[in-house]
C-alpha positions in Angstrom: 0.0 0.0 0.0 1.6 3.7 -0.9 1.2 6.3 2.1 0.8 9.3 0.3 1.3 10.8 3.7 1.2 10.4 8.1 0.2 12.5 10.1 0.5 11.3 13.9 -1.8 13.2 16.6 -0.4 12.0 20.0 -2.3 14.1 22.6 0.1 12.8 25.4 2.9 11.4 23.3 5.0 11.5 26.9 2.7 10.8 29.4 1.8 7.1 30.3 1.0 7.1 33.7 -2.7 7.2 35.0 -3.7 5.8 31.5 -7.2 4.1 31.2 -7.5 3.3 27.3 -5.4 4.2 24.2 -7.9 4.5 21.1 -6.1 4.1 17.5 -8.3 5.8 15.0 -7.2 5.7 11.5 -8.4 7.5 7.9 -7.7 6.3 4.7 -7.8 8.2 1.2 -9.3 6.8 -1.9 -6.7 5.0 -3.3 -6.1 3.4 0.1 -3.5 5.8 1.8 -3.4 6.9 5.6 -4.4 10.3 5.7 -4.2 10.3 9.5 -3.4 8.3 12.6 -4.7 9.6 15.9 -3.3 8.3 19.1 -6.6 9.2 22.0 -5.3 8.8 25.4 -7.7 9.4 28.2 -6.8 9.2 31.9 -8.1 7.5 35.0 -9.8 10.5 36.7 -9.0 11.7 39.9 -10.4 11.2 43.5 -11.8 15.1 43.2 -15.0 13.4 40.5 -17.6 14.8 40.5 -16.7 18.1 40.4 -17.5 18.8 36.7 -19.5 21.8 37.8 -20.1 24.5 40.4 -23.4 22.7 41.2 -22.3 19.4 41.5 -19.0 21.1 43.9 -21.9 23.1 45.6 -23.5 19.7 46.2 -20.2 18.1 47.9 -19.5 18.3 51.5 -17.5 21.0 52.8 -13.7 19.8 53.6 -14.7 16.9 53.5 -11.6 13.9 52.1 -11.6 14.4 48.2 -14.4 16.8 48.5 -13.8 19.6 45.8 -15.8 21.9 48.3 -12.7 22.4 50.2 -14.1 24.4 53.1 -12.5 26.9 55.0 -8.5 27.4 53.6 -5.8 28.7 55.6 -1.7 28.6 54.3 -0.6 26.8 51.6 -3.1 24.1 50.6 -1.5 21.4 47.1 -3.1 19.1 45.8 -0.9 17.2 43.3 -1.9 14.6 40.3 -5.5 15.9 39.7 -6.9 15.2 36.3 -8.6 16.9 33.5 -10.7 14.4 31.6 -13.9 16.6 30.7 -14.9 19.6 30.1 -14.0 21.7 33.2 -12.8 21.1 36.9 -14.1 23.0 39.9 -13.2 24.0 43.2 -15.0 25.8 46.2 -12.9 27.2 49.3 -13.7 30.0 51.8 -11.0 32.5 53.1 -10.2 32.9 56.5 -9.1 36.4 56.8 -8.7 39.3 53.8 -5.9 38.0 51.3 -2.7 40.3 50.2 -0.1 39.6 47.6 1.4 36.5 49.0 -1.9 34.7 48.6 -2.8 33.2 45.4 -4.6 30.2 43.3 -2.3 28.2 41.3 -2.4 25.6 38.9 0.9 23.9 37.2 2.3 21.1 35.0 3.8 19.7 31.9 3.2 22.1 29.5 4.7 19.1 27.1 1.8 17.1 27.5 -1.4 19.8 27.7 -2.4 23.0 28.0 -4.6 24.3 30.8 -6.3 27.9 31.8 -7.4 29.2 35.4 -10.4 31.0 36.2 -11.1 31.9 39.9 -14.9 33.5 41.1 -16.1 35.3 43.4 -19.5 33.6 45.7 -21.9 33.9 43.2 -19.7 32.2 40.8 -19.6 34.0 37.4 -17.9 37.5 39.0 -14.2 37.0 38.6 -11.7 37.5 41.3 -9.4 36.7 38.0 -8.3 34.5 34.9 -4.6 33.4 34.0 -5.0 32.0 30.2 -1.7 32.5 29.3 -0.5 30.7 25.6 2.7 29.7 26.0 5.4 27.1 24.2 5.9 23.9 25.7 9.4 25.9 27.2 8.2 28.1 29.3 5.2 27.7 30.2 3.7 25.1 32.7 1.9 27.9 35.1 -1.4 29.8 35.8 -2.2 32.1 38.7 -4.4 34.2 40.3 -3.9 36.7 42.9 -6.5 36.9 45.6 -5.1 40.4 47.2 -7.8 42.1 48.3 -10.6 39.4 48.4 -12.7 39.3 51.7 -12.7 36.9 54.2 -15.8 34.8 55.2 -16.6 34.3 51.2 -16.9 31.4 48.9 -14.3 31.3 45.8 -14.8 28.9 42.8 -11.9 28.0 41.0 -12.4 26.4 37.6 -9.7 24.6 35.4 -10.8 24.4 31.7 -8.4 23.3 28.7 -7.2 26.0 26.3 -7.7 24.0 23.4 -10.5 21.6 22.5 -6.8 20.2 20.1 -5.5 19.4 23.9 -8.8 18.2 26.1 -6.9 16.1 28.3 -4.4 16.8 31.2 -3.5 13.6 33.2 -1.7 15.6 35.7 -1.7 18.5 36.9 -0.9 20.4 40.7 -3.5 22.9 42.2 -2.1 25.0 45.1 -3.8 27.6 47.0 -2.0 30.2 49.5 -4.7 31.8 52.1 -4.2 33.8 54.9 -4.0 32.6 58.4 -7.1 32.8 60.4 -8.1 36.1 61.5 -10.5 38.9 62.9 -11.8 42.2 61.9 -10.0 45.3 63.2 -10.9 46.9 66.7 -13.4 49.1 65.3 -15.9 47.0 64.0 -19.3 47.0 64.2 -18.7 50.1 61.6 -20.3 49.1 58.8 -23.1 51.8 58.7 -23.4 55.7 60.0 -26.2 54.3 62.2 -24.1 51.7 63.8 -21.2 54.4 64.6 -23.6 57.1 65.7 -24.7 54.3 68.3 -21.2 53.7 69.3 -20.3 55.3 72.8 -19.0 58.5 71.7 -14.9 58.5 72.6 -14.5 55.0 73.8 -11.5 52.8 73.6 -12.0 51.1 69.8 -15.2 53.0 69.3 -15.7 54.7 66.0 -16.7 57.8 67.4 -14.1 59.3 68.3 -16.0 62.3 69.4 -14.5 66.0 69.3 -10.7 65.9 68.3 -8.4 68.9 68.8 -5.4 67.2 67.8 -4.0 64.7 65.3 -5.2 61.3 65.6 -3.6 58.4 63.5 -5.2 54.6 63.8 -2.8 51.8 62.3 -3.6 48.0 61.0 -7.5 49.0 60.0 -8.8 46.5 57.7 -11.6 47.0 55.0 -13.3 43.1 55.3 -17.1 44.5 54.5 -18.9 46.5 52.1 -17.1 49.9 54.4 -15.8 51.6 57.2 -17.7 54.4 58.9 -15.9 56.5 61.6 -17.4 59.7 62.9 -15.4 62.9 64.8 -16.4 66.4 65.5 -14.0 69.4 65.8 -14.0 72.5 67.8 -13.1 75.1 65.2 -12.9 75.9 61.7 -10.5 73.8 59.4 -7.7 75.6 57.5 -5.2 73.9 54.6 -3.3 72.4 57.9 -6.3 70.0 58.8 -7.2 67.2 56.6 -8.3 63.5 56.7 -5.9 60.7 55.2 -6.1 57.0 54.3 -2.6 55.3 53.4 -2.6 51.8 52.4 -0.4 49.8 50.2 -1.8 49.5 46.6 -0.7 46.3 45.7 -3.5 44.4 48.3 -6.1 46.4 47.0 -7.5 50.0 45.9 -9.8 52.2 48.4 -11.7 55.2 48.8 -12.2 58.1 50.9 -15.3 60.4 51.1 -15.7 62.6 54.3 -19.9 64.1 55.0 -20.8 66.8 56.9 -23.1 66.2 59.9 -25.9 65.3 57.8 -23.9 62.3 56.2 -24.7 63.1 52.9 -23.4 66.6 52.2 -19.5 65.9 51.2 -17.0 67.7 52.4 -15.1 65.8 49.3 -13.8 63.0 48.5 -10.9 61.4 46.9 -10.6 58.5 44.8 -7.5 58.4 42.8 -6.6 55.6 40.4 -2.8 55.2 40.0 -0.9 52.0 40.1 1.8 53.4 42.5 -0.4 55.6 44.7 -1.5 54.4 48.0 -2.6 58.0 49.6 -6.1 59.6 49.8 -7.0 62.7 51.0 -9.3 65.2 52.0 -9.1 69.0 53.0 -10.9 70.3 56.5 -10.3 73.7 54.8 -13.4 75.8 55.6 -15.1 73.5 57.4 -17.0 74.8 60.3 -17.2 73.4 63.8 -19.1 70.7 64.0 -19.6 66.9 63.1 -18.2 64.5 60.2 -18.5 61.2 58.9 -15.1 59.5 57.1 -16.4 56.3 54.7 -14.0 54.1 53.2 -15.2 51.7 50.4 -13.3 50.0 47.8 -13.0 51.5 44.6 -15.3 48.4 43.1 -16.3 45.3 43.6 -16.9 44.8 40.1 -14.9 41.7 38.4 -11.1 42.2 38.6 -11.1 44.8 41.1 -10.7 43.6 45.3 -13.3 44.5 47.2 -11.1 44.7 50.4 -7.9 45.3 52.2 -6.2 43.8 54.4 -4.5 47.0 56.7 -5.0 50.3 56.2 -4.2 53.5 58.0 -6.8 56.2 59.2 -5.3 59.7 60.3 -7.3 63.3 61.2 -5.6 66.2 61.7 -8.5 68.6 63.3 -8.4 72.1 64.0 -7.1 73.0 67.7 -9.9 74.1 69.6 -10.7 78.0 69.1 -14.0 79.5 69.7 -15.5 82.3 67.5 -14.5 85.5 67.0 -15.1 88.4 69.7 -17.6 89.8 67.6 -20.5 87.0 68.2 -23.4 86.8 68.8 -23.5 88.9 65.3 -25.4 85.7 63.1 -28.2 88.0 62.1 -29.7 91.7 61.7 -32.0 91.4 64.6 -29.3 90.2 67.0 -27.0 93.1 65.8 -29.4 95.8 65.9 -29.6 94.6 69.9 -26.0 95.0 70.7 -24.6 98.0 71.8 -23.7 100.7 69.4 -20.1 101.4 69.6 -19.0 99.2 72.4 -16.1 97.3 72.6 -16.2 93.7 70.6 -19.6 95.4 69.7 -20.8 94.1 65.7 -22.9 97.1 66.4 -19.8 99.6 65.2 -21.8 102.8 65.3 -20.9 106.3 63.8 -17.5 105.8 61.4 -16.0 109.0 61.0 -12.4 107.4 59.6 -11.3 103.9 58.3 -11.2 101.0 60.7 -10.2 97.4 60.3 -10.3 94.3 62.2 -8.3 91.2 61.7 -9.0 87.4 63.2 -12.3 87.9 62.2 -14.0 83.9 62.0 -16.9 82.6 59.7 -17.6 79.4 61.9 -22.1 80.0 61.5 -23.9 80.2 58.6 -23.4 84.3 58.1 -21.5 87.3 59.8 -23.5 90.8 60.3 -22.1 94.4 61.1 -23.7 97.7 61.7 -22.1 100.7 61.2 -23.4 104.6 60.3 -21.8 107.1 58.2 -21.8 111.3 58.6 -21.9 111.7 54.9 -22.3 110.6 51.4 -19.5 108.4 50.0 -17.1 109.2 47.3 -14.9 106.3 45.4 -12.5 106.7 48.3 -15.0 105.3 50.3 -15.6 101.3 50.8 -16.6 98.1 52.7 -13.8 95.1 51.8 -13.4 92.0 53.3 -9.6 90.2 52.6 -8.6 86.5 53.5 -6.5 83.2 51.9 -8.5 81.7 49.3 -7.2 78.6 50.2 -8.4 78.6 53.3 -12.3 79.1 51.9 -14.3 81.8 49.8 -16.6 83.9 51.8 -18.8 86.6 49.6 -19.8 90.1 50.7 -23.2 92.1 50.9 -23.9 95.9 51.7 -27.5 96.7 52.4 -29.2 100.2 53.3 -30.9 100.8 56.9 -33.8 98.4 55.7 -31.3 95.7 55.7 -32.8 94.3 52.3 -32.1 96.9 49.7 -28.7 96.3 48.9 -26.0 98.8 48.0 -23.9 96.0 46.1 -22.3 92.9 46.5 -19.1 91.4 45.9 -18.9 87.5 45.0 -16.2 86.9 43.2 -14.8 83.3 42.2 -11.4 83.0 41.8 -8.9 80.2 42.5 -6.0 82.9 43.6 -8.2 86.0 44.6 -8.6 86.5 48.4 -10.5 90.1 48.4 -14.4 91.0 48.2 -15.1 94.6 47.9 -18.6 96.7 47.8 -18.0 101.2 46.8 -20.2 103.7 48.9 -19.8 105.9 46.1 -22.7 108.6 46.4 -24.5 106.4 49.0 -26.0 109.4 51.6 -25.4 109.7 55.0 -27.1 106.6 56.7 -26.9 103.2 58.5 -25.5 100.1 56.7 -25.2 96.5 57.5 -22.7 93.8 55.8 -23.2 90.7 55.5 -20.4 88.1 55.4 -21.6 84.3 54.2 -19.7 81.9 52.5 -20.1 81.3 48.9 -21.8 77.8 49.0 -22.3 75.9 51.1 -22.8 72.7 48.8 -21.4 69.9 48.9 -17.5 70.5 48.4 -17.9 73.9 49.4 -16.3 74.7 52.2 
């Protein structure tokens, strides 16, 4: 007989052991040549079967010998000479604490005699914590893994084992290692999953969230993010300046997280900062402008979403309040009525009384929602005449108003919005001989507006 040609399929031309049956399977051509020989070789399976799907592992008794529902995992767990012989292989396992870099899912072997991928899910098993589907030549590769930094403890992963190739269904060996963390527990702080929960937290206590009023710098090491967030409330006793700020540092490599800081209400930001860089592991947000009073910090992770770690395993918290500092000597001054009550021309007085020649007063403090002044002039004003208001933009913006004896008709006011100008002023030019109020408010006070 002529062989026109051969063409030999081994599928494990180097791999005997573990073999069940070896199927020869040849084609011929018309005039009686071999157009192809395959060599089939199937494998005995492994102790793991059933575990052909997540149901069927779902199905399986947790930890229990040669269950694929491994149960809880802690350290380095291998499982040598499993077996592809179907269509996938699953796996179940819990973690015990939240996972970093040095914990992983593996799979290995002879990239000579097959080619596998790895897939690992999250609880509901079709979000992915990862994939590793590398294609590589029979010289280098050999390996799949998938980091489980970040992933939450207390949760069920699936890890699936497919072939690459439906050329290559069959891997008679292969290894399956997982590294988990240790067993472990929450940080001291927890219950503080929800505002509620913290604002029920005795205000100031030893590991409580509320840490109640702060006058200096507080800085909380070895928080972990093992939940959906982290709430932790504080109040201050003065108004924030560039020098007061809340900070989260973590390393970026175990995960990605978020800060937002609230305003009393919990819903009003103060701001919030969410970079994404691969080498940044800081998040911050200014106190700048901030009156006295409560705020809520919330730390999330950036997403849960496939890909991304929904946790981390340490974090640090630091708050940098304003030193305690009441109000100005001007107060009570929040409204007309109050300043029409004070004493005209008395010391610390908001009532200032007949102005004859130019005053001004410094350390004046915005720390309510507005600042009013009285004052009365003994003739009509000229452009040398003016009301003007100066401080460091990047401390705040604060707008100014002039109004006539009825306090509602106003002269003019000065709101100007600009990132480098610290100055607001209103012209008495040809206003007549009278009594004037001035209003000081801030410019918004909207969310990220300080």
């Amino acid at each position: 007989m002529k062989v026109a040609s051969l063409v030999q399929r081994l599928t494990r031309p180097r791999h005997r052991s573990g073999a069940r049956a070896v199927h020869r399977r040849w084609r011929f051509g018309l005039q009686g040549e071999v157009l192809e020989h395959r060599l089939l070789l199937t494998c005995t399976e492994d102790a793991f079967e059933e575990n052909d799907t997540k149901a069927g592992v779902d199905a399986r008794a947790g930890g229990a010998a040669n269950s694929p529902n491994l149960g809880t995992v802690t350290g380095q767990l291998v499982f040598q000479n499993l077996v592809l012989n179907d269509s996938a292989d699953w796996y179940k396992f819990v973690l015990a604490d939240v996972a970093t870099t040095a914990h992983a899912v593996e799979v290995s072997f002879d990239r000579t005699l097959g080619d596998v991928d790895l897939y690992v899910y999250r609880a509901d098993g079709t979000t992915r914590v990862g994939e590793s589907t590398r294609y590589s030549s029979s010289s280098n590769g050999g390996v799949e893994t998938v980091s489980l930094a970040g992933e939450l403890s207390q949760q069920s992963y699936y890890v699936r084992v497919v072939a690459k190739s439906s050329n290559e269904p069959v891997l008679c060996s292969y290894e399956l290692s997982i590294a988990a963390p240790q067993p472990g527990v929450d940080d001291a702080y927890e219950d503080n999953d929800t505002k509620t929960v913290v604002d029920g937290r005795a205000e100031g206590a030893a590991n409580s969230p509320n840490f109640g009023v702060l006058t200096s710098p507080i800085s909380i090491q070895n928080l972990k993010l093992d939940d959906a967030a982290d709430v932790y409330r504080f109040q201050t006793a003065g108004v924030g300046t560039t020098d007061h700020q809340v900070e989260i540092s973590f390393d970026r490599t175990w995960g990605d997280i978020d800060l937002y800081v609230y305003r009393s209400d919990g819903s009003t930001r103060v701001e919030e900062s969410t970079r994404y860089s691969s080498n940044s592991g800081v998040e911050t947000v200014s106190l700048a402008g901030e009156l006295t009073g409560v705020f809520y910090v919330l730390v999330v992770a950036k997403s849960t979403a496939a890909r991304q770690p929904p946790g981390i395993a340490a974090y640090s918290l630091a708050i940098t309040p304003p030193p305690a500092a009441p109000d100005d000597a001007y107060e009570e001054n929040d409204t007309k009525g109050v300043v029409d009550a004070r004493t005209e021309g008395a010391a610390d007085s908001p009532n200032l009384g007949l102005l004859t020649s130019p005053i001004s007063i410094s350390n004046l403090k915005l720390d309510d929602a507005a600042d009013w002044y009285k004052f009365q002039t003994a003739g009509v004003g000229t452009t040398d005449h003016q009301v003007e208001i100066s401080f460091d933009r990047t401390w705040g913006d604060i707008d100014l108003y002039v109004y006539r004896s009825d306090g509602s008709t106003r002269v003019e006011e000065s709101t100007r919005y600009s990132s480098n100008s610290g100055v607001e002023t209103v012209s008495l030019a040809g206003e007549l001989s009278g009594v004037f109020y001035v209003l000081v408010v801030a410019k918004s006070t909207a969310a990220r507006q300080p």
